[in-house]
C-alpha positions in Angstrom: 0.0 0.0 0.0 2.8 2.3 1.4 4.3 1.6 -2.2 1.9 2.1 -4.9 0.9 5.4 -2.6 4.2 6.7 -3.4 4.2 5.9 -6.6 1.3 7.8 -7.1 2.2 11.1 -5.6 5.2 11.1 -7.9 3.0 10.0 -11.1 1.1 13.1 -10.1 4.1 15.7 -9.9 5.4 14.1 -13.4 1.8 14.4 -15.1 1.5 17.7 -14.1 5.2 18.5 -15.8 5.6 19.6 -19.2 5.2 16.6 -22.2 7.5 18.3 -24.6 10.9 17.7 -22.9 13.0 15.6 -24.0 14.9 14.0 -21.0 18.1 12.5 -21.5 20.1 11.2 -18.4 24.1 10.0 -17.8 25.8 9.0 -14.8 28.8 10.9 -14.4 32.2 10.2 -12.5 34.2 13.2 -11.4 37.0 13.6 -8.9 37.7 16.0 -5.8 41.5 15.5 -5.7 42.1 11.5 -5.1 38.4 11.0 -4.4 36.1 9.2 -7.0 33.1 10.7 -7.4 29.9 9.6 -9.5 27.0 12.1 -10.0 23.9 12.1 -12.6 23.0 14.7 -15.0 19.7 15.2 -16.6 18.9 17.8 -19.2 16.3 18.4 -21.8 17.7 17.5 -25.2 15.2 19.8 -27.0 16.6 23.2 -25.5 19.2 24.6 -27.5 22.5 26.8 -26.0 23.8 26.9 -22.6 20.7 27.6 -20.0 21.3 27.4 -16.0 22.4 24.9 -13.9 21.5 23.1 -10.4 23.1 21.3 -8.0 21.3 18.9 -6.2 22.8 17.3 -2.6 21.6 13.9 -1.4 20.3 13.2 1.8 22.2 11.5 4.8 22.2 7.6 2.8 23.8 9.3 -0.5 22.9 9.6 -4.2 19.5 7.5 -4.5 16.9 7.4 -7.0 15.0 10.2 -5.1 17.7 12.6 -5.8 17.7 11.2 -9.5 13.6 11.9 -9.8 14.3 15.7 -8.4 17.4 15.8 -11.1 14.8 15.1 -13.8 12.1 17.2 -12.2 14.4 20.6 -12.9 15.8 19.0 -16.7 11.9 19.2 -17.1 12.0 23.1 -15.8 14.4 23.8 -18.2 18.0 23.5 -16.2 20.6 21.0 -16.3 20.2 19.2 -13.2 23.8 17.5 -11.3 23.0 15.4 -8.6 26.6 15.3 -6.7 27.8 12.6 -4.7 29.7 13.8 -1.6 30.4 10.2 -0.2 32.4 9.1 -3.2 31.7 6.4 -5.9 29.9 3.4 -4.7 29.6 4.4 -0.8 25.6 4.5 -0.3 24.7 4.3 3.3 22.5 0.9 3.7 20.6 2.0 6.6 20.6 4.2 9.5 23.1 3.5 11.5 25.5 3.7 8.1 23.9 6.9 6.6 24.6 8.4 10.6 28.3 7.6 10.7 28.8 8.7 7.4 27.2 12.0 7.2 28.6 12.7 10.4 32.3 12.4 8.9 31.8 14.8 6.4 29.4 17.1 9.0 32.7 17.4 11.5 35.5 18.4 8.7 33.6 21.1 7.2 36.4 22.1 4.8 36.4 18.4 3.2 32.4 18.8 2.8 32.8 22.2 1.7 35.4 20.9 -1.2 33.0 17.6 -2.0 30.4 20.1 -3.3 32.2 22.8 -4.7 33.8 20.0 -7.0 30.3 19.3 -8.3 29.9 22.4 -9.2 33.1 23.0 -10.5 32.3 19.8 -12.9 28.8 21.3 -14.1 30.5 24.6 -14.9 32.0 23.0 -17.6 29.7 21.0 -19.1 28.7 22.3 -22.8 25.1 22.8 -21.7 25.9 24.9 -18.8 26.3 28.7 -18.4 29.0 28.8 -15.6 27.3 32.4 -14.7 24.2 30.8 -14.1 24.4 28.0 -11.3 22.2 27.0 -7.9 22.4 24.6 -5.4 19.7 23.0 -3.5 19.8 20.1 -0.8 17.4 18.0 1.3 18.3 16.9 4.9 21.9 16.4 4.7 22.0 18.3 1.4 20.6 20.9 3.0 23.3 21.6 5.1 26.2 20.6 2.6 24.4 23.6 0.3 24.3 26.3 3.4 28.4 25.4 3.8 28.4 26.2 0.2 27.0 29.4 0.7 29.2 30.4 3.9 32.1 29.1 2.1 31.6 31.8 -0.4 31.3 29.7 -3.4 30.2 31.3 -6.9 27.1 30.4 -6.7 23.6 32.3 -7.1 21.7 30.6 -4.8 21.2 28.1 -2.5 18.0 26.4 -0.8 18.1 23.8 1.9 15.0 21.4 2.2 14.8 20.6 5.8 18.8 20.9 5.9 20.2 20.9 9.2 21.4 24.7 10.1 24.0 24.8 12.3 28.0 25.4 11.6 31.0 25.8 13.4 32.5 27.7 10.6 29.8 30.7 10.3 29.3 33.2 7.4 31.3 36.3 7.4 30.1 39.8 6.3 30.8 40.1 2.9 31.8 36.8 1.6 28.8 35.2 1.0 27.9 35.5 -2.2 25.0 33.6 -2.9 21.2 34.0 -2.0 19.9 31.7 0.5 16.6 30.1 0.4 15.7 28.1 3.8 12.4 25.7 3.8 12.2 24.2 6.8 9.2 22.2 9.0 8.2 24.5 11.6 7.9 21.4 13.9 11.5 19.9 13.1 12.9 18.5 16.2 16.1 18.1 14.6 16.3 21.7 13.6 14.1 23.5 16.5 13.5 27.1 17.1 16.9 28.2 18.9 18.6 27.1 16.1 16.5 28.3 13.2 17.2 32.1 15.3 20.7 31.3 15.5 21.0 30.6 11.7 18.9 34.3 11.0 21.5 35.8 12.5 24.3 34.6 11.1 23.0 35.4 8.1 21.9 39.0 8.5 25.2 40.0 10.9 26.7 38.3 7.5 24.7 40.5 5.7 23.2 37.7 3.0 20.2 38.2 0.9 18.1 35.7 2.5 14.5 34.0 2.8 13.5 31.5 5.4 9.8 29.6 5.3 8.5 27.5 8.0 6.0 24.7 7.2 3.6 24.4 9.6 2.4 20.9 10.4 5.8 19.3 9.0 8.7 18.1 10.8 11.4 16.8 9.1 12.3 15.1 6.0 8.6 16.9 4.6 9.6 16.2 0.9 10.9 12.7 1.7 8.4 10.6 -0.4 9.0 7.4 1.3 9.5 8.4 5.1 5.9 7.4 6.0 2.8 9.9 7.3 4.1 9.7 10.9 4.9 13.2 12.6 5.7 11.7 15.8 8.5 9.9 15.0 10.5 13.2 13.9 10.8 12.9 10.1 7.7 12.3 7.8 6.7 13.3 4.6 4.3 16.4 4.3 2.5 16.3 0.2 1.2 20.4 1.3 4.9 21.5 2.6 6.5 19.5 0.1 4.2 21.1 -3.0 4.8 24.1 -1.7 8.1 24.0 -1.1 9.3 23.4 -4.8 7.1 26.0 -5.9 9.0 28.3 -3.7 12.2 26.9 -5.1 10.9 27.6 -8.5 10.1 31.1 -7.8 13.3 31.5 -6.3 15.7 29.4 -9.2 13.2 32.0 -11.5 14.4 35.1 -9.6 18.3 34.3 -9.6 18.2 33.8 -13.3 16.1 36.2 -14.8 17.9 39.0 -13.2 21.2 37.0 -13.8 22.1 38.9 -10.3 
């Protein structure tokens, strides 16, 4: 049941996604110095010339076929879509208690997570599709926060938006480096992100002096766009169809902004 209910919420996004495009896909193996990466890029073949680019950041298990559907979701909107791999070829977490000890390797050296995406988006710079001037980032859970240490890390970026990311740092924005815009959607009843440290991150960023935006969900805890994480709000993480709608269209409006002004 659980199963063919997911399968028909993402039927539904699909459906309601242009019919024109013309979706091609190719998984991708890059490097960040010695490290062996492989990422998947999806684009619409029927666009001609460079067009704008986005990074997408797995959550805590790794590059999965969610991250792949969201990948083909913007090559439908008209971008080329890179979803990076920060673990490294072939590491996928295989449950919890994996996904936990890995994320939390790359969550306590910042730098190396810092230089794990900025090689993805070094590598989609160059692809023949992309304009280089024209490139986002976005991240759920774990992605979430690997894009907001993109941000602080002043990458050339445009923008970034975290999906339920988590939003603390020891290494905080300074004034003036940042030079992306920051987009935070986040479940107003995350226990894993709660109120103190949603204030703590609004103030980093405007002491930083970022252009930012920051929605709460009401209703949604964590994981809100996380198809297969179950109805359950008491267990901390559960997926939210009204947050999760509504959260991509605020994305889109955002991605819209960034490159229509080209600012």
């Amino acid at each position: 049941m659980k199963s063919t209910w997911i399968l028909t919420v993402v039927a539904g996004w699909l459906a309601s996604l242009p019919v024109t495009a013309a979706i091609q896909t190719e998984t991708v193996e890059y490097r960040e110095g010695d490290a062996v990466l492989e990422g998947y890029l999806a684009w619409d073949d029927s666009i001609t010339g460079k067009r704008p680019a986005v990074v997408i950041v797995h959550q805590w298990k790794g590059l999965t076929d969610y991250e792949r559907k969201r990948a083909q979701m913007l090559a439908r909107l008209g971008y080329v879509a890179f979803a990076a791999d920060i673990y490294g070829k072939g590491i996928r977490a295989a449950d919890a208690d994996e996904a936990g000890k890995l994320a939390g390797k790359f969550k306590s050296d910042l730098p190396l997570l810092r230089s794990r995406v900025k090689a993805a988006v070094d590598h989609l710079k160059k692809h023949e599709r992309v304009n280089p001037g024209r490139v986002a980032a976005i991240g759920y859970c774990f992605g979430g926060t690997t894009v907001l240490e993109l941000a602080r890390s002043g990458a050339d970026v445009q923008g970034v938006v975290s999906f339920h990311g988590g939003l603390g740092t020891s290494l905080p924005a300074r004034k003036g480096e940042v030079k992306s815009k920051v987009l935070v959607l986040h479940g107003a009843d995350d226990p894993y992100s709660p109120a103190a440290e949603v204030s703590a991150l609004q103030n980093e960023l405007r002491q930083a002096g970022v252009d930012w935006q920051l929605v709460l969900y009401g209703g949604a805890v964590h994981s809100f766009t996380d198809w297969d994480a179950g109805a359950d709000n008491s267990r901390g993480a559960a997926y939210n169809e009204r947050a999760d709608k509504r959260s991509w269209e605020a994305m889109k409006q955002f991605l819209n902004e960034l490159f229509q002004s080209g600012q």
